[in-house]
N, CA and C atoms as an extended XYZ file, in Angstrom:
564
Properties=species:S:1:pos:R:3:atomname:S:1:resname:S:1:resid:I:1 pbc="F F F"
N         0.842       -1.190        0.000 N   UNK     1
C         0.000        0.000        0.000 CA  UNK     1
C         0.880        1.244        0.000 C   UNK     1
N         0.674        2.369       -0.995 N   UNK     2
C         1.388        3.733       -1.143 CA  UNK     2
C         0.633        4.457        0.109 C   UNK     2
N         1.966        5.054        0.910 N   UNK     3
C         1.904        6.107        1.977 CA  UNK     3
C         1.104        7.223        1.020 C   UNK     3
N         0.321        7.903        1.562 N   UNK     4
C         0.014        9.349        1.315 CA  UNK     4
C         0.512       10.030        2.080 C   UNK     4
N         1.135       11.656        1.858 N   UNK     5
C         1.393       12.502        1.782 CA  UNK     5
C         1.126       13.019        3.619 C   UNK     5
N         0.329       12.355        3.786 N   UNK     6
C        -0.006       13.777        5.180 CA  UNK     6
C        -0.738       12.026        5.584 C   UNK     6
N        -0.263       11.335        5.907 N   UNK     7
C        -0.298        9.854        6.316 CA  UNK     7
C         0.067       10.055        7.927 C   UNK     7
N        -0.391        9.884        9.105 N   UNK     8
C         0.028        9.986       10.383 CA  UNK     8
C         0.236       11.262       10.871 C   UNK     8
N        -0.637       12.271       10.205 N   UNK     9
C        -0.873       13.772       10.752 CA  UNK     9
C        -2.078       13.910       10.727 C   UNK     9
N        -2.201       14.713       12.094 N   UNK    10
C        -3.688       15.535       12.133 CA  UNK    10
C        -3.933       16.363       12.189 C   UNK    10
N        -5.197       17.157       11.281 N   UNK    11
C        -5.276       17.825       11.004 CA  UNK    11
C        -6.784       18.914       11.508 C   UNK    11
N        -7.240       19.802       12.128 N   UNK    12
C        -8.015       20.402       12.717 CA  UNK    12
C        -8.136       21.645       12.081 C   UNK    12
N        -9.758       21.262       10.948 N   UNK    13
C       -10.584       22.223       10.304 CA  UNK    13
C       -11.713       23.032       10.382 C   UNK    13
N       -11.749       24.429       11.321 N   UNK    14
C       -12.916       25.662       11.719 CA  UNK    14
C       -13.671       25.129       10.356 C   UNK    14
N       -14.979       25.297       10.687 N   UNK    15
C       -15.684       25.446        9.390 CA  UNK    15
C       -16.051       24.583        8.548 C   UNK    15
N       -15.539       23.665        8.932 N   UNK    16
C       -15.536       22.100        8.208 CA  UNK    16
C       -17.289       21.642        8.214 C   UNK    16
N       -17.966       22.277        8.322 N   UNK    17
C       -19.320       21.727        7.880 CA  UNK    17
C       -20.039       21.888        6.630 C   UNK    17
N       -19.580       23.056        6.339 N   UNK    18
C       -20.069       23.113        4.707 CA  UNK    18
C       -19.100       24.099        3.946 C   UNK    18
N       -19.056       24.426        2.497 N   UNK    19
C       -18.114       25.310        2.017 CA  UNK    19
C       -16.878       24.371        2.026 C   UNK    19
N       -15.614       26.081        1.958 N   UNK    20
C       -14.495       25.420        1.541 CA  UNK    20
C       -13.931       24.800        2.357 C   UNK    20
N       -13.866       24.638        4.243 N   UNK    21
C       -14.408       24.250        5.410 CA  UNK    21
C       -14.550       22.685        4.658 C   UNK    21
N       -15.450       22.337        4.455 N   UNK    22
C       -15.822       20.937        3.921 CA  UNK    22
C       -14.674       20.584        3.025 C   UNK    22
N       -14.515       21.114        1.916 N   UNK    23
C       -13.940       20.849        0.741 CA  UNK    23
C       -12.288       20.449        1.733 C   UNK    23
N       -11.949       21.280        2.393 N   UNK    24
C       -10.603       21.286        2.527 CA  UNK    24
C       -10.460       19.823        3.567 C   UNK    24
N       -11.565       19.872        4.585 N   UNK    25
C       -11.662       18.587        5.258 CA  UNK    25
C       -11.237       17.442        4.427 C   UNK    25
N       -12.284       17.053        3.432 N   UNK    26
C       -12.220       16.058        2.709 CA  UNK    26
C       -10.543       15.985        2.093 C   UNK    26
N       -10.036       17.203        1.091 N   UNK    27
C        -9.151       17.059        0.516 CA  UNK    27
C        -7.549       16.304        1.568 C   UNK    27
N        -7.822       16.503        2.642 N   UNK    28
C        -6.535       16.888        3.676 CA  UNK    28
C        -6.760       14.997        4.439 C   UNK    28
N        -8.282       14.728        4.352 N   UNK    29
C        -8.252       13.285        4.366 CA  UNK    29
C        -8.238       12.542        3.900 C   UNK    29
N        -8.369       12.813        2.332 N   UNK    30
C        -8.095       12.169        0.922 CA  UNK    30
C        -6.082       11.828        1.012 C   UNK    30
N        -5.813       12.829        1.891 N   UNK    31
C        -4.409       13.031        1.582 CA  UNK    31
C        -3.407       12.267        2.658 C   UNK    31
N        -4.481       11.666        3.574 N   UNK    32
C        -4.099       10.623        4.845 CA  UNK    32
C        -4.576       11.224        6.043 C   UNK    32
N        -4.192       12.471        6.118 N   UNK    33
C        -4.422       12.977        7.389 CA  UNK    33
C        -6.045       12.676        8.025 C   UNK    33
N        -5.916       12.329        9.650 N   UNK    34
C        -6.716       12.216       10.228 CA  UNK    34
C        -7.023       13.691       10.500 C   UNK    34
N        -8.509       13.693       10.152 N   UNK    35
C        -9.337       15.122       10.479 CA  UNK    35
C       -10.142       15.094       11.239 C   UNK    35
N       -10.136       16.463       12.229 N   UNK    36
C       -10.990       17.191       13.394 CA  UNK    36
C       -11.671       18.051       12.413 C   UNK    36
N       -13.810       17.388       12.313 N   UNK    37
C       -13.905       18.524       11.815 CA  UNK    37
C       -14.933       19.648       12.901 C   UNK    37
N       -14.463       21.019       12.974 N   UNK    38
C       -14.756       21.289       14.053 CA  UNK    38
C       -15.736       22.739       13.143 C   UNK    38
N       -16.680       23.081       14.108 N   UNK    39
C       -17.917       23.197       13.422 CA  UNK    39
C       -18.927       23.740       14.852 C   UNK    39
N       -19.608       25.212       14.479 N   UNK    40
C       -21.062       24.934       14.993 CA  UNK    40
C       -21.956       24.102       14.860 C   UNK    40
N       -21.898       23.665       13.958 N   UNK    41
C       -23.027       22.744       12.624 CA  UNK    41
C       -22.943       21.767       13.420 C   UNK    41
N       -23.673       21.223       14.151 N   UNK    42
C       -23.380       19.613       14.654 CA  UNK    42
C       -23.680       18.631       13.484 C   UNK    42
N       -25.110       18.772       12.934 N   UNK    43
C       -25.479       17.565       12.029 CA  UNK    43
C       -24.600       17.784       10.900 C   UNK    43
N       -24.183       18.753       10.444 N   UNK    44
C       -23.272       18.840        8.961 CA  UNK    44
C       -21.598       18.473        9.560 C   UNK    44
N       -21.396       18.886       10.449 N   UNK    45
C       -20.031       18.451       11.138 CA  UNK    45
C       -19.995       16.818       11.018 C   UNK    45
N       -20.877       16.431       11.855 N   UNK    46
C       -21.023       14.768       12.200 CA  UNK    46
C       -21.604       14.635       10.562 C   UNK    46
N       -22.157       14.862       10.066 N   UNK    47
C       -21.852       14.187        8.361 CA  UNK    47
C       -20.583       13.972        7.708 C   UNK    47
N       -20.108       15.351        7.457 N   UNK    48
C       -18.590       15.499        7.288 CA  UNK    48
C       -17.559       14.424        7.891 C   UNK    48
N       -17.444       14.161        9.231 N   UNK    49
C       -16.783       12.951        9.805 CA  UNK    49
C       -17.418       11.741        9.056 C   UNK    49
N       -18.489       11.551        9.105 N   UNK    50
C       -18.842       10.201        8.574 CA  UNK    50
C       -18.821       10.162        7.606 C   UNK    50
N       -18.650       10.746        6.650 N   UNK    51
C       -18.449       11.140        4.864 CA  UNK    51
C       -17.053       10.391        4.469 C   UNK    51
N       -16.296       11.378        5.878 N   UNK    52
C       -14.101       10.910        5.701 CA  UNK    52
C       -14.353        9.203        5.660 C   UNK    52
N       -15.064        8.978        7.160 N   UNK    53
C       -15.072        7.314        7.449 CA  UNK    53
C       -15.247        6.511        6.544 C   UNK    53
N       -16.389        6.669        6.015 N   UNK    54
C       -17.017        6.057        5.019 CA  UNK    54
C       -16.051        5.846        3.411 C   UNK    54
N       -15.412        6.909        3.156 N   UNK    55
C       -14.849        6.758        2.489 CA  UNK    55
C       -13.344        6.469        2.806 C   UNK    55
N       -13.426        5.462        4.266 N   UNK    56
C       -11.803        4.872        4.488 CA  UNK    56
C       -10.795        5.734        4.959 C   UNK    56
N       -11.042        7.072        5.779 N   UNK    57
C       -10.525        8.191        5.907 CA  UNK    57
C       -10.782        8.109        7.641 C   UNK    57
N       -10.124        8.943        8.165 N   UNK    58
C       -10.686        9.073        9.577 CA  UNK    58
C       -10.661       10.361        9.568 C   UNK    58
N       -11.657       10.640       10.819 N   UNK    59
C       -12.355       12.011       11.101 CA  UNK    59
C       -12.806       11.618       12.619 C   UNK    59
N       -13.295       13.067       13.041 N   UNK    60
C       -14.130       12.908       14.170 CA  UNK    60
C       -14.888       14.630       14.246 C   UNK    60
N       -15.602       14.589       14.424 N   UNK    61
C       -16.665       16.178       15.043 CA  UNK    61
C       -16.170       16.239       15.963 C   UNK    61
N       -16.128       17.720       16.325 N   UNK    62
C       -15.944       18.248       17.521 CA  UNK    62
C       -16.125       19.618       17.667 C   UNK    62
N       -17.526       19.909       18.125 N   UNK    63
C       -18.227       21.364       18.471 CA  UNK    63
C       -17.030       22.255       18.641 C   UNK    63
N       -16.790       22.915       17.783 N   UNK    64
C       -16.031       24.610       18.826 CA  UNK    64
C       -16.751       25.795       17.896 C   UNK    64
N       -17.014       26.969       19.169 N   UNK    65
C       -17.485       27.801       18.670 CA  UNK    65
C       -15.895       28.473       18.488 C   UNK    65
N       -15.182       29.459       17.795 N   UNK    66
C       -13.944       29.665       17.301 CA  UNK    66
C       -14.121       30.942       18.617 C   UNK    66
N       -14.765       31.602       18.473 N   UNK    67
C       -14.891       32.720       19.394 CA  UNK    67
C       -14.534       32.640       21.474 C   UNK    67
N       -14.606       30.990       21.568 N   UNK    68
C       -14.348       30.747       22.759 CA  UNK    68
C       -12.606       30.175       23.025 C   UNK    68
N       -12.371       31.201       23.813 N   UNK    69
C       -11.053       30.096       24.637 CA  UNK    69
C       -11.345       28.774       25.156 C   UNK    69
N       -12.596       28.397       25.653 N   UNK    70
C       -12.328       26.991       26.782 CA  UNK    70
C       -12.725       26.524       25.406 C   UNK    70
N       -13.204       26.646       24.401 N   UNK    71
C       -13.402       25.525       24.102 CA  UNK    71
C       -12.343       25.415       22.753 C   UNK    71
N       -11.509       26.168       22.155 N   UNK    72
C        -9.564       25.761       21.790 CA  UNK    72
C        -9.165       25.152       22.596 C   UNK    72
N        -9.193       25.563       24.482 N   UNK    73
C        -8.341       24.762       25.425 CA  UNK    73
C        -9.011       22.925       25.321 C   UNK    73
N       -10.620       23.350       25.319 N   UNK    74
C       -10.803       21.687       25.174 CA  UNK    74
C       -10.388       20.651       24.074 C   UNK    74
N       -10.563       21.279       23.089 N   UNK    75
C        -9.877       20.994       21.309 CA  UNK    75
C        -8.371       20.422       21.654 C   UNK    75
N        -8.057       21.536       22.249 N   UNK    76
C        -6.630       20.805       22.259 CA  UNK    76
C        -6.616       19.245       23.189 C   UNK    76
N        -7.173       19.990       24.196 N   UNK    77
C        -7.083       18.362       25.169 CA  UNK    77
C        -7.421       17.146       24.522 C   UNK    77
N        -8.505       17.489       23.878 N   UNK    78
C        -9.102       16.131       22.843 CA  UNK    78
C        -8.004       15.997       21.791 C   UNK    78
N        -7.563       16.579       20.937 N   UNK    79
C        -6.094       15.982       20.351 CA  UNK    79
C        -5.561       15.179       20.789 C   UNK    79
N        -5.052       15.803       21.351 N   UNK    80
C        -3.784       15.499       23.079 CA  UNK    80
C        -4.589       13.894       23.442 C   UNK    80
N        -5.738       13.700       23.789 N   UNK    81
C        -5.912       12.559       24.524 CA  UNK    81
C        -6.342       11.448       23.183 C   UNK    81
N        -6.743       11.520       22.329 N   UNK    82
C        -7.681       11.041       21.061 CA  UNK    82
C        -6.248       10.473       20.067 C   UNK    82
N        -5.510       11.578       20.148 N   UNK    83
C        -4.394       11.108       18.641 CA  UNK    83
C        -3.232       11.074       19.092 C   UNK    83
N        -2.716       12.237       20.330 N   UNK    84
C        -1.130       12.585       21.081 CA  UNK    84
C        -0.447       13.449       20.130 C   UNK    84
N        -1.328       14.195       19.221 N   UNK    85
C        -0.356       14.767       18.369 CA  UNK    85
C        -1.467       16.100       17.465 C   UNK    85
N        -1.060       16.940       16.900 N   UNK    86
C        -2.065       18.216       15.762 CA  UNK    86
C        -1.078       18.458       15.012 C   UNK    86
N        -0.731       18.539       13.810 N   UNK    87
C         0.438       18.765       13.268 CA  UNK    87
C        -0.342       20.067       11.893 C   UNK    87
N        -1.939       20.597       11.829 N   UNK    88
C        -1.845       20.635       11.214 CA  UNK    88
C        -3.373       21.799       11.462 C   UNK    88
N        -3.507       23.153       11.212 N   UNK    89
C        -4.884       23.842       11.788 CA  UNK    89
C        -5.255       24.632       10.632 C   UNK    89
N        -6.559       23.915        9.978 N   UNK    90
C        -7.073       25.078        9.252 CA  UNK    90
C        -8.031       26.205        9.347 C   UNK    90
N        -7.909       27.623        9.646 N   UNK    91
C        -8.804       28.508       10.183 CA  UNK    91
C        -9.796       28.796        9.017 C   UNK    91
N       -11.027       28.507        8.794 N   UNK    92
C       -11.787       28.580        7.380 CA  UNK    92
C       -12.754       28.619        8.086 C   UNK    92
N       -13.241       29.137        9.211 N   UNK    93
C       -14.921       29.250        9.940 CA  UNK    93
C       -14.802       30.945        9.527 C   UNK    93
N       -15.609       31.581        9.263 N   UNK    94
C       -16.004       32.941        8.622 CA  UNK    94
C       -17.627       33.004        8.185 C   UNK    94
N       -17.874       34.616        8.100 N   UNK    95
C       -18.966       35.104        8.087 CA  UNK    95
C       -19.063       35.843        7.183 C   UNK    95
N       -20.094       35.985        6.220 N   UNK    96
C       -20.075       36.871        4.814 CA  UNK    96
C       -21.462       37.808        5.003 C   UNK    96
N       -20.961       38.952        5.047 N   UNK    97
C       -21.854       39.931        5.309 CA  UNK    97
C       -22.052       40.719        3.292 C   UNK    97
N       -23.335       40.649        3.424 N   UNK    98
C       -23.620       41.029        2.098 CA  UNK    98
C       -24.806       42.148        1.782 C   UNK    98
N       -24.402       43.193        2.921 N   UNK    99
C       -25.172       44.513        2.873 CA  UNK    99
C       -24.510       46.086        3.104 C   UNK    99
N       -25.039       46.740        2.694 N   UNK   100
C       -23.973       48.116        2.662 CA  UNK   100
C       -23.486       48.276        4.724 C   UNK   100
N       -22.973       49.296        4.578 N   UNK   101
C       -22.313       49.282        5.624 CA  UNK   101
C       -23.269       49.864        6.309 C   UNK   101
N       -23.702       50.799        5.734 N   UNK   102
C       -24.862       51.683        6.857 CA  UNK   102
C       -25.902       51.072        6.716 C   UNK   102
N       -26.185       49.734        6.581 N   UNK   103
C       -27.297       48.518        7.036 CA  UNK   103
C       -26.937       47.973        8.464 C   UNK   103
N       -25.633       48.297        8.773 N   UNK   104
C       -25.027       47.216       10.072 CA  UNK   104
C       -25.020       47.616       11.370 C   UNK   104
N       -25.604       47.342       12.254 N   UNK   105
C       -25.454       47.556       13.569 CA  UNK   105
C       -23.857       46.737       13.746 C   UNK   105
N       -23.703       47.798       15.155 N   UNK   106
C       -22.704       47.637       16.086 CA  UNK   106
C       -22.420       45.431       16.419 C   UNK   106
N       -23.563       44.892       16.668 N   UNK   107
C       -23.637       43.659       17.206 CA  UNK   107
C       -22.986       42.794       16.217 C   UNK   107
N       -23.484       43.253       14.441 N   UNK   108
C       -22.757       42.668       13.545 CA  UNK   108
C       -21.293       42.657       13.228 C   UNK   108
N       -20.944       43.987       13.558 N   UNK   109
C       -19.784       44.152       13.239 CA  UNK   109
C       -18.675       43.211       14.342 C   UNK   109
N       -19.558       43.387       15.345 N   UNK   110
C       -18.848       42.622       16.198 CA  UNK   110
C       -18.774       41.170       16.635 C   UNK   110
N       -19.623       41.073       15.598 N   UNK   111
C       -19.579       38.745       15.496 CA  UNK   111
C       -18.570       38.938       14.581 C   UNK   111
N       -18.483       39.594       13.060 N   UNK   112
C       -17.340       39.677       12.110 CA  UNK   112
C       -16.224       39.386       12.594 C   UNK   112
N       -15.742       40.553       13.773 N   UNK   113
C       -14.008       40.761       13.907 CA  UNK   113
C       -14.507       39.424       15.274 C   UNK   113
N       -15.254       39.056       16.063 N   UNK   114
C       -14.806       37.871       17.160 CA  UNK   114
C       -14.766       37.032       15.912 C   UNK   114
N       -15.685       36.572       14.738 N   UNK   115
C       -15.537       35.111       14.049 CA  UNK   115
C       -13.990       34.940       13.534 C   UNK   115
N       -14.236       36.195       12.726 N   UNK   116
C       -12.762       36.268       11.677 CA  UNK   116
C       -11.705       36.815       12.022 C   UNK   116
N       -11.446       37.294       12.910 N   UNK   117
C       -10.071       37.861       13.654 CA  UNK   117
C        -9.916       36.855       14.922 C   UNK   117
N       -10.217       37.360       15.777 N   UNK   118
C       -10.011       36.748       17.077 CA  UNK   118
C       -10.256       35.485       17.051 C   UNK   118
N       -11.271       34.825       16.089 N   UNK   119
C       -11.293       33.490       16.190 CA  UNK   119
C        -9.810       32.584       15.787 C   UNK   119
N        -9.366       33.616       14.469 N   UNK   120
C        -8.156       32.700       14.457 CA  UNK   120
C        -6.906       33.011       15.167 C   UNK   120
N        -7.124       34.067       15.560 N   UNK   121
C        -5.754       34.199       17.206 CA  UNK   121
C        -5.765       33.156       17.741 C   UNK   121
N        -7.408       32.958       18.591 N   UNK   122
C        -7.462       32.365       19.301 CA  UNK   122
C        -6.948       31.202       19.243 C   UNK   122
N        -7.501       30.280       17.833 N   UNK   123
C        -6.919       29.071       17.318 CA  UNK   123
C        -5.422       29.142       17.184 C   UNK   123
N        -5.008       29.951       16.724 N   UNK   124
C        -3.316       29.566       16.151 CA  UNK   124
C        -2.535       29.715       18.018 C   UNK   124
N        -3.373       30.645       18.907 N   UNK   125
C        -2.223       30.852       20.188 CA  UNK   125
C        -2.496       29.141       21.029 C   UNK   125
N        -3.821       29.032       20.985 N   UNK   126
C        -3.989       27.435       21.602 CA  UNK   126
C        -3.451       26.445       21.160 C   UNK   126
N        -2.972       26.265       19.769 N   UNK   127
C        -2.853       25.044       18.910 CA  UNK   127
C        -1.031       24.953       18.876 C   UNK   127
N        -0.754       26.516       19.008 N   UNK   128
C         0.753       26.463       18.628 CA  UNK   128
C         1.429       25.440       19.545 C   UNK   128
N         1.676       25.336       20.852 N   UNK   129
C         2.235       24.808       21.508 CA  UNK   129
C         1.983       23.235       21.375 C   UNK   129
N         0.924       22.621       20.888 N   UNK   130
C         1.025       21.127       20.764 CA  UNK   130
C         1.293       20.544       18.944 C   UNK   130
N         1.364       21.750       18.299 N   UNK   131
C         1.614       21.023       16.598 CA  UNK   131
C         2.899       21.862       16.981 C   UNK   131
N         3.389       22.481       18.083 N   UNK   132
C         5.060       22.379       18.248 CA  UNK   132
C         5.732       21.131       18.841 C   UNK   132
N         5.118       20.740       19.833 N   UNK   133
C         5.202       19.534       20.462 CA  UNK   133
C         5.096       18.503       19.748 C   UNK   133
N         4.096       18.247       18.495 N   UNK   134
C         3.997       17.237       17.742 CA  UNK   134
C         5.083       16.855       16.569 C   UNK   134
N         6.057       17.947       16.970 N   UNK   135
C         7.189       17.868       15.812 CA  UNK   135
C         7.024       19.222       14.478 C   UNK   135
N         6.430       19.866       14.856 N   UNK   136
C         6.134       20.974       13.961 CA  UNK   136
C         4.789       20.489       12.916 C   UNK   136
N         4.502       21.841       12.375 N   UNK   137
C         3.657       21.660       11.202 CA  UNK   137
C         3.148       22.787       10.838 C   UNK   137
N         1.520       23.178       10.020 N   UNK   138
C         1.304       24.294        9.692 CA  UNK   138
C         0.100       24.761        9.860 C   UNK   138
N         0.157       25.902        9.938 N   UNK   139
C        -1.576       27.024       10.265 CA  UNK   139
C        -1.798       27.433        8.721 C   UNK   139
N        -3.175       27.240        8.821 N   UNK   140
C        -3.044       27.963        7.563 CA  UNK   140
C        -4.427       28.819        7.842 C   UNK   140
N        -5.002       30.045        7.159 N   UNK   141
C        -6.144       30.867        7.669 CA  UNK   141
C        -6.495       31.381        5.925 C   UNK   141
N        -7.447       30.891        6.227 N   UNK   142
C        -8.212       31.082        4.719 CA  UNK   142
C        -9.195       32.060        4.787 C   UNK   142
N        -8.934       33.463        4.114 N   UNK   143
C        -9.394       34.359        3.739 CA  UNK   143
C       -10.262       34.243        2.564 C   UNK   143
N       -10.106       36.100        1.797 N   UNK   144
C       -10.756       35.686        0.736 CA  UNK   144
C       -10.515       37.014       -0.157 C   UNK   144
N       -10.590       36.294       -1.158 N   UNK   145
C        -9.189       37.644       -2.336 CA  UNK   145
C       -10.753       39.146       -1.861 C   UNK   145
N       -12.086       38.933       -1.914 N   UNK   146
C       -12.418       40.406       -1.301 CA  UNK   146
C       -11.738       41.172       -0.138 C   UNK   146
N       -11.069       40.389        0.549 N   UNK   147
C       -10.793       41.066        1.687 CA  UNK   147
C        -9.625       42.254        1.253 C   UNK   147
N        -8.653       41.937        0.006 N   UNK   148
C        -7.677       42.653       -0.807 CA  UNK   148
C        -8.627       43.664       -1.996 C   UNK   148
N        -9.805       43.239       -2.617 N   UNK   149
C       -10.216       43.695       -3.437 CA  UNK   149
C       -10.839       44.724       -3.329 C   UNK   149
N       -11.096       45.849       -4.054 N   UNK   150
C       -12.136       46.927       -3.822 CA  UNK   150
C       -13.343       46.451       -4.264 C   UNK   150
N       -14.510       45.908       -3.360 N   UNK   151
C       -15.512       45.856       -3.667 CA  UNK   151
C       -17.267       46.694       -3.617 C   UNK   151
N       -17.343       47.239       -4.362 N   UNK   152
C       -18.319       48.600       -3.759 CA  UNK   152
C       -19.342       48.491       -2.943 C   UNK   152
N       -19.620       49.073       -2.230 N   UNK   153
C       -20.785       49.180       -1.382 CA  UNK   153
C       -20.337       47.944       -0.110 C   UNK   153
N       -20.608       46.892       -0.636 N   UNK   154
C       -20.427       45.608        0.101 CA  UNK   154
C       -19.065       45.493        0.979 C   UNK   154
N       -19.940       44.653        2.066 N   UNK   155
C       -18.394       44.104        3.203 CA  UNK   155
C       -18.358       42.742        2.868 C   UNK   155
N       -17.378       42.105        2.300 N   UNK   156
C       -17.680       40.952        2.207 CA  UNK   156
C       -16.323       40.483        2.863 C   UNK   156
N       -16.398       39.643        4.336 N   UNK   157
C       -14.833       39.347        4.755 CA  UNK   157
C       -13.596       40.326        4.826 C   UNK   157
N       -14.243       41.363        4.848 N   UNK   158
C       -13.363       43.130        4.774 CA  UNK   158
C       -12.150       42.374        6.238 C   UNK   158
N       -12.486       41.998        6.821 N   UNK   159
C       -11.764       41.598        7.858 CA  UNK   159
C       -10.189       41.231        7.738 C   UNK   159
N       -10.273       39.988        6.210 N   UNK   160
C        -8.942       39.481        5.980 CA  UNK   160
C        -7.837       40.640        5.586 C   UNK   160
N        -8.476       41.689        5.117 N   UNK   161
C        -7.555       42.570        5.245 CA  UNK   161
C        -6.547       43.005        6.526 C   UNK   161
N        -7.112       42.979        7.473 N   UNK   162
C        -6.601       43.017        8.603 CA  UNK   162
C        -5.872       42.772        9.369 C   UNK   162
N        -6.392       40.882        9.086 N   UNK   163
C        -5.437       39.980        9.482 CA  UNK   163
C        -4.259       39.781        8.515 C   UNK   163
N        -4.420       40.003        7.030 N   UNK   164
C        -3.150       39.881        6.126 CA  UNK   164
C        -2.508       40.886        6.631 C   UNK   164
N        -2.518       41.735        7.250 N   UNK   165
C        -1.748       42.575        7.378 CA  UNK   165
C        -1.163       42.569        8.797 C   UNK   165
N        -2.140       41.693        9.740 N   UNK   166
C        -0.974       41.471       11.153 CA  UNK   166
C        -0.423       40.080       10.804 C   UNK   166
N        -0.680       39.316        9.779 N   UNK   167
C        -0.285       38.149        9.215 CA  UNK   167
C         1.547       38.463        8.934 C   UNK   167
N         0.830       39.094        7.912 N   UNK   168
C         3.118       39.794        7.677 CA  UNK   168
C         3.794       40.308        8.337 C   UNK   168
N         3.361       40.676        9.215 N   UNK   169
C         4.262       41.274       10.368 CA  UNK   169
C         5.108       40.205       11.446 C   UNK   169
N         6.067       40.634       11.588 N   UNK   170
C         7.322       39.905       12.781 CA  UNK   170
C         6.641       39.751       13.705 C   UNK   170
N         5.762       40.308       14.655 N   UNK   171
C         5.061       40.005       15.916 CA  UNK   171
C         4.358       38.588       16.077 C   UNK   171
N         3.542       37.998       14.737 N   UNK   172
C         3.572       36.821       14.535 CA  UNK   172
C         4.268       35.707       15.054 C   UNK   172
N         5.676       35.582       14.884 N   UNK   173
C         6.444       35.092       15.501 CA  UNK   173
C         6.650       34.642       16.990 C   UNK   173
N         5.925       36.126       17.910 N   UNK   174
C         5.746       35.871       18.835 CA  UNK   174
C         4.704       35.445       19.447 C   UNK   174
N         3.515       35.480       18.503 N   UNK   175
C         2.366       34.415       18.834 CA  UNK   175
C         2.854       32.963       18.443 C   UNK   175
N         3.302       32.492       17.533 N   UNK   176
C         3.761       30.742       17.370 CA  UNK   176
C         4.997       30.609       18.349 C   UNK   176
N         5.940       31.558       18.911 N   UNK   177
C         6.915       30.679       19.245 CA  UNK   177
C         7.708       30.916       18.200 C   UNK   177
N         7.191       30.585       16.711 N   UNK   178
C         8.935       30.735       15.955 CA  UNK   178
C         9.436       29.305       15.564 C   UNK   178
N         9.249       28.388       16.348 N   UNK   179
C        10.045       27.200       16.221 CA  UNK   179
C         8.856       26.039       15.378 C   UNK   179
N         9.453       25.460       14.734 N   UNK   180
C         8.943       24.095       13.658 CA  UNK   180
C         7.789       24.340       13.056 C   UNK   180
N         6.925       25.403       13.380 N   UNK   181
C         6.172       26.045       12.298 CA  UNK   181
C         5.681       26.931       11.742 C   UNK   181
N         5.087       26.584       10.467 N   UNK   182
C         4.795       27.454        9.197 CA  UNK   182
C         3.510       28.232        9.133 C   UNK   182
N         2.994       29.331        8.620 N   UNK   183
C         1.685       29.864        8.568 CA  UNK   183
C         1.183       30.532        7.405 C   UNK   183
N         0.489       31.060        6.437 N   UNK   184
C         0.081       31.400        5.325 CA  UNK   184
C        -1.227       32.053        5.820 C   UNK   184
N        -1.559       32.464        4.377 N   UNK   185
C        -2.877       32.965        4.474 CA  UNK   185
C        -3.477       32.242        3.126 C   UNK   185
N        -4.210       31.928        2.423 N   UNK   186
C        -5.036       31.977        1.375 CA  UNK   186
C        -6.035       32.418        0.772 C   UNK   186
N        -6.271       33.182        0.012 N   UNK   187
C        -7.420       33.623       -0.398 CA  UNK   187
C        -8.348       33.216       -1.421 C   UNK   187
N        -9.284       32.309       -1.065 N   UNK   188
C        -9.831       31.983       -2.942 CA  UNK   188
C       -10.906       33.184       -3.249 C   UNK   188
């Protein structure tokens, strides 16, 4: 039997219930890696896991709202106790706002920057220390080319701008640690 690629790594995907969230789940367990797919969505989450299974893949659900610390700190523990290892975090849970700006209350704006900012702090500061421990590996935070684009009227993920831009910066560094791993951004 041919090893795949990401064969004895795991991998932990925000968003993994539907979208690119899904897509990337599947692709990353197509590719060996055992996947966390982690998700508000319970019934589309727990599909998603049983989708990987089914198709000879391993997976497991696991509720996190991205916006909470205890529940990254629990994520991690479940790694930690479930596999002994994360080598691998994709941030792809996001919110697409598709109305002018002076449609938006204060409350909206402020699920935006907790989903899409702080959610993936949160993830990359919890996760760093055990996919360091696991021998290194990589973050990756999937944006979206609007967040670079001028798009009129509309906010659509205006956020990734933000983060691409505390993304390139050296301070970074001092959120991972620095040591055995890698981070990107992507935008489709």
């Amino acid at each position: 039997m041919m090893m795949k690629r990401l064969d004895g790594k795991v991998a932990a995907v925000t968003g993994a219930a539907s979208g690119i969230g899904f897509a990337t789940a599947m692709r990353l367990a197509s590719d060996g890696a055992t996947v966390i797919i982690l998700d508000l969505n319970e019934e589309n989450g727990s599909k998603c896991a049983a989708e990987i299974s089914a198709g000879g893949g391993h997976a497991a659900f696991f509720r996190l709202d991205v916006t909470s610390e205890e529940d990254w700190d629990s994520l991690v523990e479940f790694a930690k106790n479930e596999y002994g290892s994360l080598h691998i975090l994709v941030n792809c849970a996001g919110i697409n706002v598709r109305y002018a700006l002076t449609e938006m209350d204060l409350t909206d704006w402020n699920q935006i920057i907790n989903v899409c900012l702080t959610g993936i702090m949160l993830g990359m500061r919890a996760t760093a220390p055990l996919i360091r421990d696991s021998g290194g590996g990589a973050m990756v935070n999937i944006g979206s080319a609007a967040g670079i684009l001028a798009i009129p009227i509309r906010l659509i993920r205006r956020q990734n701008t933000a983060w691409s831009g505390f993304q390139s910066q050296p301070p970074l560094s001092l959120l991972t640690g620095g040591s055995g791993l890698t981070w990107s951004i992507r935008a489709p």
